[in-house]
Structure formats: structure tokens, C-alpha cells
NUNUNU-890317 format. One line per 8 residues: number of its first residue (from 1); their letters; for each residue y, x, z of C-alpha. Coordinates in pm, whole numbers. Layout:
// NUNUNU-890317
NUM	a	Y X Z  ...
***
This chain:
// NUNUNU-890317
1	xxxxxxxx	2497 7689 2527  2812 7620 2352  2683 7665 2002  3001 7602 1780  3189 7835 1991  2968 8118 1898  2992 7983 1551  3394 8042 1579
9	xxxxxxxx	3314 8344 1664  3101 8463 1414  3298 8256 1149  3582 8516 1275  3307 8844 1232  3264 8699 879  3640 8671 766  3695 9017 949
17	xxxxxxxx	3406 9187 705  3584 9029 413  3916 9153 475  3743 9511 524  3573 9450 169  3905 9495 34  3929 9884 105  3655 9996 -46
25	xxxxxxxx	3728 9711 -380  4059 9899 -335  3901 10279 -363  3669 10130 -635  4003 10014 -884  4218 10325 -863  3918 10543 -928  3803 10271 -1249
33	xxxxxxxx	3453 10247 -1122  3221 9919 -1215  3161 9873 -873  3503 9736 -793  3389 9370 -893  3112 9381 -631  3323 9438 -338  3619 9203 -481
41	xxxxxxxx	3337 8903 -466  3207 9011 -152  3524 9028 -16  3649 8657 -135  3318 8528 -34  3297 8648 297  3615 8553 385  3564 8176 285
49	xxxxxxxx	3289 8134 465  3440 8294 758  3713 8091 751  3535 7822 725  3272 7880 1004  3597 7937 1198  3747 7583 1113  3397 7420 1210
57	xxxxxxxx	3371 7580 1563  3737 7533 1616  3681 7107 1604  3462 7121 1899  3760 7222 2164  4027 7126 1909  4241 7474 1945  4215 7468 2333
65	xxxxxxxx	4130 7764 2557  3787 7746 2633  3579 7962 2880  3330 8239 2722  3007 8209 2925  2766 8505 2996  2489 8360 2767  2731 8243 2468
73	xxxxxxxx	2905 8648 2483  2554 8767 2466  2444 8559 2195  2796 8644 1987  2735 9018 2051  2352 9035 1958  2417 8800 1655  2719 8924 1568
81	xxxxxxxx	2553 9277 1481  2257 9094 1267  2545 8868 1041  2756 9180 998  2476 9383 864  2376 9052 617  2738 9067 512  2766 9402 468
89	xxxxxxxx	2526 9434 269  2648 9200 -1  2847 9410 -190  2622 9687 -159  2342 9501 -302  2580 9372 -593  2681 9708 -682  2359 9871 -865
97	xxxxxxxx	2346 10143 -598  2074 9960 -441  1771 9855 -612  1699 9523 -372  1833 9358 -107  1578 9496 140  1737 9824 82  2126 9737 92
105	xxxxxxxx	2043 9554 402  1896 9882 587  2187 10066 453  2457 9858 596  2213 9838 964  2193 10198 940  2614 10203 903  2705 9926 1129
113	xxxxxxxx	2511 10048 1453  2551 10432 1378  2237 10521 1249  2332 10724 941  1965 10658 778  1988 10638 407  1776 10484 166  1995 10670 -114
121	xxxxxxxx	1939 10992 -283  2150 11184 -481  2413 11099 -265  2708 11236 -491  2601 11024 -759  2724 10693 -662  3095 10527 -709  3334 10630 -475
129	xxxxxxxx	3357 10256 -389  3013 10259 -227  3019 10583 -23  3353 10460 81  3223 10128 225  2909 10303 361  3156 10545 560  3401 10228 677
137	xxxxxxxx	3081 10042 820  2999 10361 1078  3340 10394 1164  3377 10039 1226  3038 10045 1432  3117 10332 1583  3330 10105 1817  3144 9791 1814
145	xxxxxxxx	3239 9492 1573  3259 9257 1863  3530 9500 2015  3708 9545 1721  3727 9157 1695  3873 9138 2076  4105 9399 1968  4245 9240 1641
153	xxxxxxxx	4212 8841 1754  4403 8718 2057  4140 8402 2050  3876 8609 2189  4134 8686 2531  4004 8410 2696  3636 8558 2730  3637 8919 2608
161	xxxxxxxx	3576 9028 2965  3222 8870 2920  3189 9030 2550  3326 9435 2669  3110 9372 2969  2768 9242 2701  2892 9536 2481  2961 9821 2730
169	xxxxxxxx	2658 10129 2756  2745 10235 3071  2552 10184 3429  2932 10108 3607  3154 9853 3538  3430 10087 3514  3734 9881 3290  3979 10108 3089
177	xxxxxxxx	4277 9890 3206  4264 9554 3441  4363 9332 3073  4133 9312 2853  4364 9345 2568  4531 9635 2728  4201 9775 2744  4119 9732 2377
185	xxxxxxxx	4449 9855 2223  4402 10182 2427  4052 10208 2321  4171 10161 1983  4462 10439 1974  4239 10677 2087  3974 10594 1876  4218 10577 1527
193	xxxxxxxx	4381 10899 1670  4078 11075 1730  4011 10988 1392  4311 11091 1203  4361 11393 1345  3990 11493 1259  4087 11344 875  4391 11555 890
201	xxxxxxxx	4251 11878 963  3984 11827 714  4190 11786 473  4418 12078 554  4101 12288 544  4035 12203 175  3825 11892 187  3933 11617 -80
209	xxxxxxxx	4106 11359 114  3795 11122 37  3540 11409 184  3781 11427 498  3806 11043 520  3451 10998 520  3322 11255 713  3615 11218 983
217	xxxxxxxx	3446 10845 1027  3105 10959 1048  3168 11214 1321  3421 10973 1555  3131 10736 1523  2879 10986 1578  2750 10843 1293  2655 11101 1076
225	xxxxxxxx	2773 10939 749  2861 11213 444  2949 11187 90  2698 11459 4  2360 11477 18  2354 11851 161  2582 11692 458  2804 11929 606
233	xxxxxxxx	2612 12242 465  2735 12111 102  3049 12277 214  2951 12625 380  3243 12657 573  3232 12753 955  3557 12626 976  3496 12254 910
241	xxxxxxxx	3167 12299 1091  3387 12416 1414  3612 12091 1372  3330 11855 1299  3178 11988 1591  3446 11939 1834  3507 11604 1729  3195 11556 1770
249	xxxxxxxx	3197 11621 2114  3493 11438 2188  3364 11154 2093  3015 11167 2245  3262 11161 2578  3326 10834 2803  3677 10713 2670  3764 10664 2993
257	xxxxxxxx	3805 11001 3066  4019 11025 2692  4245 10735 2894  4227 10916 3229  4343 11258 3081  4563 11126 2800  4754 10798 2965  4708 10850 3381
265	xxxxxxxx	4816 11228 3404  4484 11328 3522  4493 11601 3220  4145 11828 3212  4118 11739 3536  3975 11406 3424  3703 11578 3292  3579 11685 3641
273	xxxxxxxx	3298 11380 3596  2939 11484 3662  2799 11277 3399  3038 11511 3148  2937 11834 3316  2589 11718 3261  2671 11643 2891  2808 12015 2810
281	xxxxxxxx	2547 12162 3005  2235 11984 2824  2446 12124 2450  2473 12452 2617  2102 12455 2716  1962 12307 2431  2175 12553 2152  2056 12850 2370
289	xxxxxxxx	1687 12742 2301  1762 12678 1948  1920 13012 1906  1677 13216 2042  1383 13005 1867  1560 13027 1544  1636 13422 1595  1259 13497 1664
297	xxxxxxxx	1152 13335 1347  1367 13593 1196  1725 13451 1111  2012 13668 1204  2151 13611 1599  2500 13459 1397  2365 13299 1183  2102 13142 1446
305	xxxxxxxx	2326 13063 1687  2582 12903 1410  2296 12689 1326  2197 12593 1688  2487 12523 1806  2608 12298 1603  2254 12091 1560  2240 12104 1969
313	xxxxxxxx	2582 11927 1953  2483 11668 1649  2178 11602 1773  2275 11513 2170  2564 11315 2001  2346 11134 1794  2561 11189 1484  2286 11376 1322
321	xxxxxxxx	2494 11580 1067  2305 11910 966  2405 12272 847  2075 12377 716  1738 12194 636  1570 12142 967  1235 12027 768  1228 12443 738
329	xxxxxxxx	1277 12536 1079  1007 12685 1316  769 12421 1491  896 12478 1844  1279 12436 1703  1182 12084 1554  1014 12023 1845  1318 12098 2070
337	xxxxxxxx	1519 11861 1853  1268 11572 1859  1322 11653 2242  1686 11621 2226  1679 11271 2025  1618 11120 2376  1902 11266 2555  2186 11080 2389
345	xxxxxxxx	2605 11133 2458  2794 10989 2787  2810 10637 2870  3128 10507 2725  3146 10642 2420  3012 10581 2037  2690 10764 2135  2340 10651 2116
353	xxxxxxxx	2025 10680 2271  1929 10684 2671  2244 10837 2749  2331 11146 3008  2426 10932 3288  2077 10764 3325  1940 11083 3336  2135 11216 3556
361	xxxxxxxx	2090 10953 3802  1723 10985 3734  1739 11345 3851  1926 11251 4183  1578 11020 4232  1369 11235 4232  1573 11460 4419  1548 11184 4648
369	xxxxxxxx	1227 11106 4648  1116 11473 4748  1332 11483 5059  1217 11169 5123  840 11340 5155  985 11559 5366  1203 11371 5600  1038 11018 5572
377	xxxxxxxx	1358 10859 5772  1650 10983 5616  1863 10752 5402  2007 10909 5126  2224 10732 4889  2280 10846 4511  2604 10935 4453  2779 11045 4162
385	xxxxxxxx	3105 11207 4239  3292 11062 4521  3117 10717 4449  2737 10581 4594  2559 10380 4371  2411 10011 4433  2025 10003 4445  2049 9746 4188
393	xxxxxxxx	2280 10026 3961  2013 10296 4035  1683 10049 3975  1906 9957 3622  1917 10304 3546  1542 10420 3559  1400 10088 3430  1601 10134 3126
401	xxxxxxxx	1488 10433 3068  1135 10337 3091  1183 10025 2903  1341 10248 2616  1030 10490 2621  772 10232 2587  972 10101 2312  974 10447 2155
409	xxxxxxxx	598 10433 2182  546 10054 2019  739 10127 1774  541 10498 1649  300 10300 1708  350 10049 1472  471 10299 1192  176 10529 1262
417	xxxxxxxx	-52 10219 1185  171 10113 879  24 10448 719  314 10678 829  179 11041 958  145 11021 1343  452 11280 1375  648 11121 1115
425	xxxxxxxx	574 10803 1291  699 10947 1610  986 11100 1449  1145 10788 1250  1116 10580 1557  1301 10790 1789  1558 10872 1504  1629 10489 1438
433	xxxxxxxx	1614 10381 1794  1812 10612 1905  2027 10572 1611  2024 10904 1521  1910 10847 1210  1789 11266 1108  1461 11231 1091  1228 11571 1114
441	xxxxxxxx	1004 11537 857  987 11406 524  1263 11182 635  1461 11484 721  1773 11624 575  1608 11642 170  1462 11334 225  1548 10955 255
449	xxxxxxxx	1436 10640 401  1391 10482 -3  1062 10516 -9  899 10329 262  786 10005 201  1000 9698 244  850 9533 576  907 9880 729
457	xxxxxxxx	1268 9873 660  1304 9582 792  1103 9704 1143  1347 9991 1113  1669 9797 1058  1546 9558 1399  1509 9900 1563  1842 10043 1550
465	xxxxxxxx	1979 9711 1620  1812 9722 1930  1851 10081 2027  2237 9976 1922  2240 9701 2178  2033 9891 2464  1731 9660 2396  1780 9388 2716
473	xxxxxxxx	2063 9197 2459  1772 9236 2211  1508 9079 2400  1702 8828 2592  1792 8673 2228  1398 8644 2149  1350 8465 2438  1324 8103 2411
481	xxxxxx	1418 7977 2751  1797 8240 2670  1872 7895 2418  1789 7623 2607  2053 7400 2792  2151 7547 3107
***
């Protein structure tokens, strides 16, 4: 384990989060808010010690190319999330926004790995600086920090194969483009476009160019972030609901099918994927349940399909932006969306959760498996498309799935015990694991994560860290024999 290497590396995370600092510090002077000094520290700060982390690691190879391993990308992407989040929240807890560290720290977790769980209240309150910064860190997480540092730093060239590979959600290793910096650009220019042109109509619908800024990061992410406390029903408009919510979809969709349709002349017919069929399909099936559950409890069939439609599509996402207060919807509509928190986008993309791929390989099991009954002899591979899958790809597949729902259940479990209501308990966990971060009950859209107590938001910040890194970075990290010499 080449430990000043991953040093460099996270001495180049560090100075990357203080040159970011500088937006926000920026946002905070033009608007003459007292928060400005916060982020300017931060800021300087961060990028010293970055910079000098980075001079430290560098001695060890003097300058020279040197090999990323498997263990030392996996160590530099599961760290690399915990420092960011420390650094983050810096500024954040300098800023009197926050009233302890504790709490800027869950904050910037929440931002940095998608969540969109807030600790704040009162949302509109707070300098411009701060919701600015808190909107920067999902967007930036939306597309990993580690990727965003292969994209920006030609130093990490040498092993970013290693690092997309540690970093990648999906169950093939399916590259965007045979370079890895190739790969990253493209990632990048469809990520920023997808972006702007989300900011742009926003903005051309009426939206302040701050309220289109922010909420244009939040959905891209599928974070959920919002400068309002109402979310997107502050702004009762079915017209930035409809854009939010096809961004939203967009990007719950594997990129490479953005790079297939957009830069290999596929067009829509790159979209002819089964895992993306499967995707549309569960949103189709799971806003026709809401809509008719929502119309028998006696809302209008517009307005209950408005509102189903668009929560189906947040919630399978895992942005978790609302339209109405879910904490008042019928029992069997809550439960559908407690349902849906396990789903999660396509593989690929800034989604969260289990993911619609491992599902739908799960399906073709079974399928399997009941044939098998039937005709004991016949082979049947699982194929998705034109392509069989390994037996290794397939076992991958279901254990994670199994691995993520016993996590699900440790963790309620834990929460429940902490003195959280067994459904709230079961609620927040899949909501932070699954980095969803809309919880259902009194951590639902009129509520906030401020008042739980301290050790719990720190359990809750380790869980959407590890729901962000698909738990197996997680717990290779905590185990002891991962740091030894090889």
C-alpha cells in the first residue's frame, strides 16, 4: 500500500475543494452577506493544505509516473468521499448557519454523495453564500469527486482506469471511450450540458437565475438540493415541474447511452437498452399506483396524477424533490414510496440506491430458476440484450442486493433502538442509504434532520457514504487485513 501516493491524491481532493470555496465566497461578496469571510478562509485553508499534502506525496516518486494499484484507487475513492465531506464542511460550520460541527458535517455528507438531507430549516433564511455552496457540493457529487479530479488533473491518467472502475455503479465494465481521459471529458460535456440547459430553461421560465442555478444542480445530480424549504412546490408552476422532471429522468439514465445517442449516431435508438425500458416502465407503474391511490383519497384525477407522476419520477431517481407534503398523503401512497426508495435509477448515472439493472437481472433468475424446476437440464444463460452475462456478473448482482437489504435492516435497526419510531426508523435508513434523502415521516418534506441527536448524524452521514459507494468500498476500508502490506 503506497500510502503517500494516496496522500497526493487526496492532497489534490483538498486543493480542488478550496478552489470550489471560491464560488460560493464569490456569491457571498456581490450579494454583501457576512458569510463571505467563512468561505474566503475555507477556501485559502483548504487549498494550503492541499497543496501541501500534494508536495509531500509527490517526494516519494519524485514527479515520476507511478502505477495506481487496485487497493491504493479504492482507498483514494472511499477516503476521498470522507475528507471532502470534512472539508466541506468548514465553511459551513464557520458561517453561523450551522449551530456545530456535527451538523455542518451531515450537511456537506448529505451534498457530496447526493443525499439532499438537511439539518436546516427555514431554508430561505440563510445567505445566498450558503445555499449556494450547499447546491455546488450535490452537483459536484452528483458525478463523483474522484471523477471530477481524473477529469480536471492529467496526474491521475496514469491510474484512473483503476479509480472509474472503484467508482463506476454498474454490473458491466462497459467504458464510455477506450482513454480514460477521453472518457471523462465526454462524461463531463454531457454532464455541464445537461446542466445548463436545465439552468437555462429555468430561468427563461421565471426562476431567479440563483433558483435556476441551484435547482438545475440538484436535479442533474439527482440530488434534490432547493433554495426553498417548500422545494419545488414553493413555485406552483407545472411548467418547471415538467422540466425538472425530465431532467430528472435524463439523468437517472446510464451516460452511456447520452454518449451512444449524442456522439456514435445511435440517436433514440441508443435507448433500445433493457435496463432503460425497465427504468420507464417501473416510473410508469409506480405513478399509475400513486395516481389512482391519491385519486381515491379524494384529490382530483389532475391534480393526482400531477402529483404522482412527478414523485414516481423523484423518488426512482433518488432526487427526492416534492410537489406537495407527502407526510399528508394516504398510508398506502407513503407506503408505495417507501417501496420505491429501493428501486433506484440505471447503472451509470448520478442515481442512487440498488439500481434497475440488478433488479432486472434478478428477475431473469428467477425466471431461471422456475424453468429450471421444470426442465432440470436445460442451461439457460442470462442475457441482457444481445449480451450473456458471466456467473460471476449475475452472483455480483443478487448478492448486492442482499447485502444492501440487510444493511437497510441494521441500520432501522439501530435507529429504531436509538429511540426513533420503528417506521421512522425504517424510513430514515432507506432515505439515507439510498441517498434519497425524503424521508416519510417527521423527517419528511416540513421536517428536517436538526433535531436528532449528534451520534445519529453521524450513523447517518456513514450511511449515505456507504449507500454512495455501494457498501463493498465501504467495508473493504474497515477491514484490517485491506491495509496491510501486500
Amino acid at each position: 500500500m503506497n500510502i503517500r501516493l494516496i496522500v497526493h491524491m487526496l492532497g489534490t481532493l483538498i486543493l480542488f475543494m478550496g478552489a470550489a470555496m471560491l464560488l460560493p465566497a464569490a456569491w457571498a461578496l456581490a450579494a454583501g452577506t457576512p458569510d463571505f469571510p467563512a468561505f474566503l478562509g475555507a477556501g485559502l485553508g483548504a487549498g494550503l493544505t492541499g497543496w501541501g499534502l500534494r508536495r509531500w506525496g509527490r517526494s516519494s516518486h519524485s514527479g515520476g509516473a507511478e502505477a495506481l494499484h487496485p487497493r491504493e484507487a479504492l482507498a483514494t475513492v472511499g477516503l476521498g468521499w470522507v475528507v471532502a465531506s470534512l472539508v466541506a464542511a468548514v465553511p459551513l460550520a464557520w458561517s453561523g448557519s450551522f449551530p456545530s460541527f456535527t451538523d455542518a458535517f451531515f450537511e456537506a455528507t448529505s451534498g457530496l454523495t447526493t443525499t439532499g438531507a438537511t439539518v436546516l430549516t427555514a431554508i430561505e433564511a440563510h445567505p445566498p453564500g450558503v445555499l449556494f455552496w450547499r447546491g455546488l457540493l450535490h452537483w459536484l457529487g452528483g458525478m463523483g469527486i474522484i471523477v471530477l479530479a481524473i477529469a480536471i488533473l492529467p496526474r491521475l491518467e496514469v491510474g484512473g482506469l483503476q479509480l472509474l472502475r472503484a467508482e463506476a455503479s454498474g454490473t458491466a465494465n462497459e467504458r464510455l471511450r477506450p482513454r480514460l481521459r477521453d472518457a471523462a471529458r465526454l462524461v463531463w460535456s454531457i454532464y455541464v450540458g445537461l446542466t445548463a440547459l436545465a439552468a437555462l430553461l429555468l430561468w427563461a421560465r421565471g426562476l431567479s437565475l440563483f433558483d435556476a442555478l441551484v435547482h438545475a444542480f440538484g436535479t442533474i445530480a439527482t440530488a434534490g438540493s432547493s433554495s426553498h424549504t417548500a422545494s419545488i412546490a414553493a413555485f406552483q408552476d407545472p411548467v418547471v415541474e415538467l422540466i425538472i422532471l425530465v431532467f430528472m429522468v435524463l439523468a437517472g439514465t446510464n451516460f452511456a447511452l447520452h454518449d451512444r445517442a449524442l456522439f456514435r449516431g445511435q440517436g433514440l435508438a441508443a435507448y433500445r437498452d433493457p435496463e432503460f425500458r425497465a427504468y420507464l416502465g417501473s416510473m410508469g407503474v409506480l405513478a399509475l399506483l400513486l395516481t389512482a391511490t391519491l385519486a381515491r383519497g379524494g384529490l382530483p384525477l389532475a391534480e393526482a396524477s400531477r402529483q404522482g407522476l412527478f414523485q414516481a419520477v423523484s423518488l426512482i431517481t433518488t432526487t427526492g424533490y416534492t410537489t406537495a407534503d407527502t407526510t399528508q398523503w394516504p398510508e398506502a401512497a407513503r407506503f408505495l414510496l417507501l417501496m420505491a426508495m429501493f428501486i433506484g435509477g440505471s447503472a451509470g448515472s448520478t442515481s442512487s440506491s440498488i439500481k434497475v439493472i440488478r433488479w432486472v437481472i434478478l428477475a431473469r433468475v428467477l425466471r431461471r430458476e422456475v424453468i429450471q424446476l421444470l426442465h432440470p437440464k436445460v442451461v439457460l444463460p442470462i442475457r441482457l440484450g444481445e449480451r450473456s452475462l458471466s456467473e460471476e456478473a449475475v452472483r455480483g448482482a443478487t448478492a448486492f442486493i442482499l447485502l444492501y437489504l440487510l444493511v437497510f435492516a441494521g441500520a432501522a435497526a439501530v435507529l429504531a433502538l436509538a429511540g426513533l419510531h420503528p417506521l421512522t426508523a425504517l424510513q430514515t435508513a432507506a432515505a439515507t442509504l439510498g441517498n434519497i434523502g425524503l424521508g416519510l415521516g417527521p423527517l419528511g418534506p416540513s421536517g428536517s434532520y436538526g433535531g436528532l441527536a449528534p451520534a445519529l448524524k453521524w450513523f447517518l452521514s456513514l450511511l449515505m457514504i456507504a449507500g454512495r459507494l455501494e457498501l463493498y468500498t465501504l467495508f473493504l476500508l474497515l477491514t484490517p487485513s485491506f491495509w496491510r502490506r501486500a
